[in-house]
C-alpha angles and dihedrals in degrees: 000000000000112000095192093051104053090045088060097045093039121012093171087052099055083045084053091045096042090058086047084059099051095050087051091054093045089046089058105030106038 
């Protein structure tokens, strides 16, 4: 996956992709 790329053809979608992360991160580490 290439991070830099996708910022510069979507930014809204990396900022979309970024919040999934953190739930994620908050799901499995609480």
């Amino acid at each position: 996956m290439n991070l830099p790329l996708e910022l510069d053809v979507d930014p809204s979608a990396f900022k979309i992709m970024c919040k999934k992360q953190e739930k994620m991160s908050l799901f499995f580490n609480p």
